[in-house]
C-alpha positions in Angstrom: -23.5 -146.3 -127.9 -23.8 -143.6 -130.3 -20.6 -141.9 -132.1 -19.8 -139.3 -129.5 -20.3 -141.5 -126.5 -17.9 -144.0 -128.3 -15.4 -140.9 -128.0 -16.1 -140.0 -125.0 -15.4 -143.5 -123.5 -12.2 -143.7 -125.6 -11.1 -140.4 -125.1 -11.9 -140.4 -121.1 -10.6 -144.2 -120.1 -6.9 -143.5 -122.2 -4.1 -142.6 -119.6 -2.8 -139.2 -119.8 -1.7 -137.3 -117.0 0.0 -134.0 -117.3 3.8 -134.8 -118.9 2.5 -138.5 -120.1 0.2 -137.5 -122.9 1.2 -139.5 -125.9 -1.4 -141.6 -125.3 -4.2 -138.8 -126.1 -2.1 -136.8 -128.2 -2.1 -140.1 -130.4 -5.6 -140.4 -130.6 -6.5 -136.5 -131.4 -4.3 -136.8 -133.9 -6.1 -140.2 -135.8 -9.3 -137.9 -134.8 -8.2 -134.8 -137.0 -6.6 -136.1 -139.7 -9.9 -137.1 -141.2 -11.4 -132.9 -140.6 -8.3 -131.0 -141.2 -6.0 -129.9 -143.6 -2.6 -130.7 -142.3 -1.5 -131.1 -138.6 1.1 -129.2 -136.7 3.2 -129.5 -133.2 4.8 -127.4 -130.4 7.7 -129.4 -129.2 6.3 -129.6 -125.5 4.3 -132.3 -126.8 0.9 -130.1 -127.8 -0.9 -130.6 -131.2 -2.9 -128.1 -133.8 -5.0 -128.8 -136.5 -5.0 -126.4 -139.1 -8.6 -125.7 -141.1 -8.9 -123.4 -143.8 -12.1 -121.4 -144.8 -12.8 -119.2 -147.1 -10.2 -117.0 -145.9 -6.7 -117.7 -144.3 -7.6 -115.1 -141.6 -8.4 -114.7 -139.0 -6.9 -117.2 -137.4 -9.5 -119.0 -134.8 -8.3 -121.3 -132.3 -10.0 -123.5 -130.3 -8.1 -126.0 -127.5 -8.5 -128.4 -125.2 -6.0 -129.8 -122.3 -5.0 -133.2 -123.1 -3.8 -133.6 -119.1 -5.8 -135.5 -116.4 -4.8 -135.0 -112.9 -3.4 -138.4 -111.8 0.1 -139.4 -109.8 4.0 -139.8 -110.5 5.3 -142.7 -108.8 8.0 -140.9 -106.1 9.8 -144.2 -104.7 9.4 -147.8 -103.7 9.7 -149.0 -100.6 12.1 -151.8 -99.8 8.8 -153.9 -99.3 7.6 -152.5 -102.5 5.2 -149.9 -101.2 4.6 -146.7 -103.6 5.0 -143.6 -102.4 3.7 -140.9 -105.1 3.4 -137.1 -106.4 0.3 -135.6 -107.5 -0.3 -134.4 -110.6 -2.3 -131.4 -110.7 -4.5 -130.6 -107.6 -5.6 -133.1 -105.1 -8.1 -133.2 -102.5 -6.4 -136.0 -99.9 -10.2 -137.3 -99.0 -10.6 -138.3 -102.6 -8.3 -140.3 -102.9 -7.8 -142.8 -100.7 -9.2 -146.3 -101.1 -9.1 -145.9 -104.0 -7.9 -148.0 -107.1 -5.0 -146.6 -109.7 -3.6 -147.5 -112.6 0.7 -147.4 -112.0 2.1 -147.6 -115.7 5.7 -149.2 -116.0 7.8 -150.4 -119.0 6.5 -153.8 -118.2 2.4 -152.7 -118.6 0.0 -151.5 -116.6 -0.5 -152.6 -113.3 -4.0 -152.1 -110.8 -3.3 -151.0 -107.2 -5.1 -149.3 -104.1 -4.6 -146.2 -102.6 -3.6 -147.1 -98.8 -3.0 -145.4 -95.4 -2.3 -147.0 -91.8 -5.9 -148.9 -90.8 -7.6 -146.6 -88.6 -8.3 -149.3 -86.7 -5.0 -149.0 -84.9 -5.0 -145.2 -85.1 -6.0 -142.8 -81.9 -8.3 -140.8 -81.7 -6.7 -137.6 -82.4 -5.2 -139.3 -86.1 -8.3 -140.9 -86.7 -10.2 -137.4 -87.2 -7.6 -135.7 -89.2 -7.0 -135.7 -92.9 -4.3 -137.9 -94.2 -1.9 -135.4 -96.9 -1.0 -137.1 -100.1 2.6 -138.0 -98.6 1.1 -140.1 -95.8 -0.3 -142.2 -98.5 1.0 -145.0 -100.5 -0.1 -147.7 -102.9 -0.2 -151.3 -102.7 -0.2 -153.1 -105.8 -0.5 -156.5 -104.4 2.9 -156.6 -101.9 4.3 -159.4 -100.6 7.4 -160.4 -98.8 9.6 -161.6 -101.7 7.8 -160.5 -104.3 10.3 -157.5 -105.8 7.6 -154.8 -106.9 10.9 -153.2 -109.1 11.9 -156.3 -110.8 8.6 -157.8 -111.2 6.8 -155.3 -112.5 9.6 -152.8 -113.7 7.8 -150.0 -111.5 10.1 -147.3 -110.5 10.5 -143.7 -109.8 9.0 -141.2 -112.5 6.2 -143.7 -113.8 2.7 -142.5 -114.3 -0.3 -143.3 -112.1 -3.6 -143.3 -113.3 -7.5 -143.2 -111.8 -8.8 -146.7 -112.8 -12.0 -145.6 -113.8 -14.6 -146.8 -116.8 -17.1 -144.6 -118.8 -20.3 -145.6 -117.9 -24.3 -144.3 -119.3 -26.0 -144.1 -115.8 -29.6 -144.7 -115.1 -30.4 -141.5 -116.4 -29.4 -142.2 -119.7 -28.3 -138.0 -120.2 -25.7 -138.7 -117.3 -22.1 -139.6 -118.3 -19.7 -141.3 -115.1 -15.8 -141.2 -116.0 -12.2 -140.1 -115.0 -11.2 -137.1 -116.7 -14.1 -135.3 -118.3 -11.6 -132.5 -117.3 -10.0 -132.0 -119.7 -11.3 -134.5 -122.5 -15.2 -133.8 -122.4 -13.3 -130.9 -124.0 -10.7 -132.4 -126.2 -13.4 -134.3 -128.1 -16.0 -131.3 -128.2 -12.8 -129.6 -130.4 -12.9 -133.0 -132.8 -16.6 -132.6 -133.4 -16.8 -129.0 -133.7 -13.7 -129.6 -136.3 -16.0 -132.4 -138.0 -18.7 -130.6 -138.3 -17.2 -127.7 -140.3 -16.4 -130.7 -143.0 -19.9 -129.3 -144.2 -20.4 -126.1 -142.6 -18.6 -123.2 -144.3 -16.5 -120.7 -142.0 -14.7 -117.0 -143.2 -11.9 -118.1 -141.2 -8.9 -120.4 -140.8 -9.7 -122.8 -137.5 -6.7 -123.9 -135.4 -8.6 -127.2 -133.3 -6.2 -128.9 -130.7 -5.2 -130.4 -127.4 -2.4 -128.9 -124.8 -0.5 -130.6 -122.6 0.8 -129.9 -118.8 -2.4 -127.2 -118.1 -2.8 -128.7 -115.1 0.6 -128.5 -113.8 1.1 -124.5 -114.5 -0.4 -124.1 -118.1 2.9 -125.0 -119.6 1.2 -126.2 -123.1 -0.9 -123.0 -123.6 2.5 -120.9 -124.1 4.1 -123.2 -126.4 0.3 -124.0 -128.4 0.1 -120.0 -128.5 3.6 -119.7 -130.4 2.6 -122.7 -132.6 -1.0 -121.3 -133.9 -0.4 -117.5 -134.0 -4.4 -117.1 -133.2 -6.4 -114.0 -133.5 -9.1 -115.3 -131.2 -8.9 -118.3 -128.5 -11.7 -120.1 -127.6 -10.6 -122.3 -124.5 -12.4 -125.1 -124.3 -12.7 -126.2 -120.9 -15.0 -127.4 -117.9 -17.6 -125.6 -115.4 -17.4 -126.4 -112.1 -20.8 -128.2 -111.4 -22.3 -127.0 -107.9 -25.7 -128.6 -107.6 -24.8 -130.7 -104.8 -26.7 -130.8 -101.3 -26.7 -128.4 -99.6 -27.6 -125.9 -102.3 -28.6 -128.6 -104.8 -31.0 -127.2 -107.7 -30.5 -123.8 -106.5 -26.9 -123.3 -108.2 -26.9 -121.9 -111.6 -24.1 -124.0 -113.0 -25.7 -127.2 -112.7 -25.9 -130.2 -115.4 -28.8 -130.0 -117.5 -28.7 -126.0 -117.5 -26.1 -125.8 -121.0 -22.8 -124.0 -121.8 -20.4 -122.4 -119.2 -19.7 -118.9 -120.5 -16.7 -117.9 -117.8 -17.0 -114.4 -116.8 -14.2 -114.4 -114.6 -11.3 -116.6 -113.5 -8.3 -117.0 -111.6 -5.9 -115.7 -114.1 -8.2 -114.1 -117.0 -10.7 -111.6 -117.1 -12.1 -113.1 -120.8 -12.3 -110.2 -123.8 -16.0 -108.7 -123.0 -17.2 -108.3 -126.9 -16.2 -111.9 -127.1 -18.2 -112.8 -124.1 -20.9 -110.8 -125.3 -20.7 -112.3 -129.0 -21.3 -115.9 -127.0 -24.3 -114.9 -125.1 -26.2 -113.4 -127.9 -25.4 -116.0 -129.8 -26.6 -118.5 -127.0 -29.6 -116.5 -126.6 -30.6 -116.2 -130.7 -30.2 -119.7 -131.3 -32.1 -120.5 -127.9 -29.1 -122.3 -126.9 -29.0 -122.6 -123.0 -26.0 -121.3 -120.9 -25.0 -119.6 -117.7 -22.4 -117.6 -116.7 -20.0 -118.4 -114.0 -16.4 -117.1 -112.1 -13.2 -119.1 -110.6 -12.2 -116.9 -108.0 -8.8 -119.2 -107.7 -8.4 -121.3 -110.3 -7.4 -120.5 -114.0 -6.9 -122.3 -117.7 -5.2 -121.8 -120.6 -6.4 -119.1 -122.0 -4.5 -116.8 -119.2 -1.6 -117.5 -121.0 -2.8 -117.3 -124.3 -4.2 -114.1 -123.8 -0.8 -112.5 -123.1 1.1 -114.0 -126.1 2.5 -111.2 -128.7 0.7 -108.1 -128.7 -2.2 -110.1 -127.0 -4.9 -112.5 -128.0 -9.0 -112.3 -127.3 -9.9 -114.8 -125.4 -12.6 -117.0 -123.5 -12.8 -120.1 -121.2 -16.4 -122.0 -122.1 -17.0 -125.6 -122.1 -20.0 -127.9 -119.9 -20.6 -127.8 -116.2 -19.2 -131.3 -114.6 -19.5 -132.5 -110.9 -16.6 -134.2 -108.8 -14.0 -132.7 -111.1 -10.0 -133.7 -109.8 -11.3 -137.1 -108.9 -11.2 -140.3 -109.9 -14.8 -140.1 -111.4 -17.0 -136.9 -112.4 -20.5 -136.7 -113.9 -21.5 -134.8 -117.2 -24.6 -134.1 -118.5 -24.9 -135.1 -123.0 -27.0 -132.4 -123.4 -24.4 -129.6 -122.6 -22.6 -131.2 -124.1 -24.1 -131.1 -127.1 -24.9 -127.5 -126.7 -21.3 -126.5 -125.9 -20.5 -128.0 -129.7 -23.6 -125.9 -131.0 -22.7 -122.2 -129.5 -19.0 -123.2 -130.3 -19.6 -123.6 -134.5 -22.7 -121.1 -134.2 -19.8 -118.1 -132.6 -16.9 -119.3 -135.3 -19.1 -119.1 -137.8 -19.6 -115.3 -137.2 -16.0 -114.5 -136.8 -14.8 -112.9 -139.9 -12.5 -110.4 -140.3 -14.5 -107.5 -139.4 -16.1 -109.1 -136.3 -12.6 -110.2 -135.2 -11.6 -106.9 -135.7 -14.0 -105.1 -133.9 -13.2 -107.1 -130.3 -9.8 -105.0 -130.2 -11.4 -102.2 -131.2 -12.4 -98.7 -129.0 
């Protein structure tokens, strides 16, 4: 494995779901203390590195979510059955059968996600879809065998996707748990590394929030904490070339950089938008734009801090996203790291100016 596919699989197998990110928020902080000047924190639990240029302003930020979806363990069954929460949004299909990571003050323990067999089942339960509160886990119960006292699990514990990074056949393909939001969280450590050599008019803010996907509750604290003048949310596309469309999609892997044009709870600043497609297109770097007619990220509450704050979502296209395992393409994400220091390069204090501008 090369350097940034060491990250990735670090980065991606750590647990971190949304209110439980010490874990990551550990590890971005070993990551940035060798590319930053000091480090700084909200007291939600979100972290900022702070890089000077040759110029204290303007003050460019560029964040991550540190937050996977995953589970909070809701009770325990006098057998020792776990009935659970879910963390950020959850198809029910995807996740039964499926094996989880329940986190206790005694260590981590492996379990399944279970229903009633539908073996048993008629017909007209059989065909519908179990909801999440139907469903429980089994981490190996047995009569006599106390779950609680065993294994110290209890209500308000984490649950985690038990998933593994793994290099696929095709050796550009990436399979792991969270790629949203950590493909992200390490694309801000190597855009911060690679300004070590690359000189920037600006002060960069690089960092990871937490609780994004339970309400975007790290993005307000973050926006208090790094005072931007720009935010560049670094996020994921929703990758659509699956069957039936397949190829036909433009935000599929292989095709490069997200722009957002539109989402759920921010319309992005258009000269910034504008700033990141002729950038992409005069250092030939591949991208597409894209929309979330629902959904939303961090940079709708950024955007509204103070007086207001320019701002754009942009990150790699990844399929099965809010699952236990999604697929990412290296190249985009390599080219979302590109168009990211190509774009902060340009923004000095003129060019920031100018987005606010009539």
């Amino acid at each position: 494995m090369d350097k940034s596919e060491q990250l990735l699989k670090e980065i991606t197998e750590a647990n971190g779901v949304s209110g439980y990110e010490t874990e990551i928020r550990k590890l971005m902080v070993r990551e940035l203390k060798n590319s930053v000047d000091r480090i700084e924190f909200d007291k939600l639990g979100s972290v900022l590195g702070v890089k000077k240029g040759t110029s204290d302003s303007p003050r460019i930020m560029v964040i991550g979510h540190m937050d996977e979806v995953g589970f909070m363990v809701k009770e325990v069954t006098k057998e020792g059955y776990i009935k659970f929460l879910p963390l950020g949004g959850w198809w029910p299909h995807v996740a039964l059968g499926q094996r989880m990571r329940v986190i206790s003050s005694k260590g981590c323990f492996i379990g399944v996600v279970g229903s009633k067999p539908p073996h048993i089942l008629p017909d007209e339960e059989r065909n519908k879809v179990l909801k999440i509160k139907e469903m429980f886990i089994d981490v190996g119960v047995q009569e006599k065998f106390s779950v609680t006292k065993k294994l110290g699990i209890k209500p308000g514990d984490p649950i985690v996707p038990d998933s593994q990074f793994t290099v696929l056949g095709n050796k550009n393909m990436y399979l792991s748990k969270a790629f949203d939001n950590r493909a992200s969280c390490a694309i801000v450590l190597e855009v911060l590394k690679r300004f070590q050599r690359v000189k920037h008019p600006n002060t960069i803010l690089g960092g990871g929030t937490v609780q994004e996907e339970v309400g975007l509750r790290g993005a307000n604290t973050i926006a208090h904490l790094g005072d931007p003048d720009v935010c560049i949310v670094a996020d994921i596309g929703v990758g659509q070339d699956v069957p039936p469309e397949g190829f036909s999609r433009a935000e599929k892997l292989g095709s490069g950089v997200t722009i957002l044009i539109y989402d759920g709870g921010m319309i992005p600043n258009l000269k910034l938008r504008d700033l990141f497609v002729k950038t992409a297109e005069q250092k030939k770097i591949p991208y597409h734009l894209s929309y979330m007619e629902r959904d939303t990220g961090d940079g709708a509450r950024v955007q509204l801090s103070r007086l207001g704050v320019p701002s754009i979502y942009v990150g790699p296209p990844v399929r099965y996203i809010h699952s236990q395992n999604s697929i990412m393409n290296r190249s985009d994400y390599d080219n979302t790291i590109k168009l990211f220091v190509e774009v902060i390069k340009k923004l000095d204090k003129k060019t920031v100016k100018s987005l606010t501008e009539g």
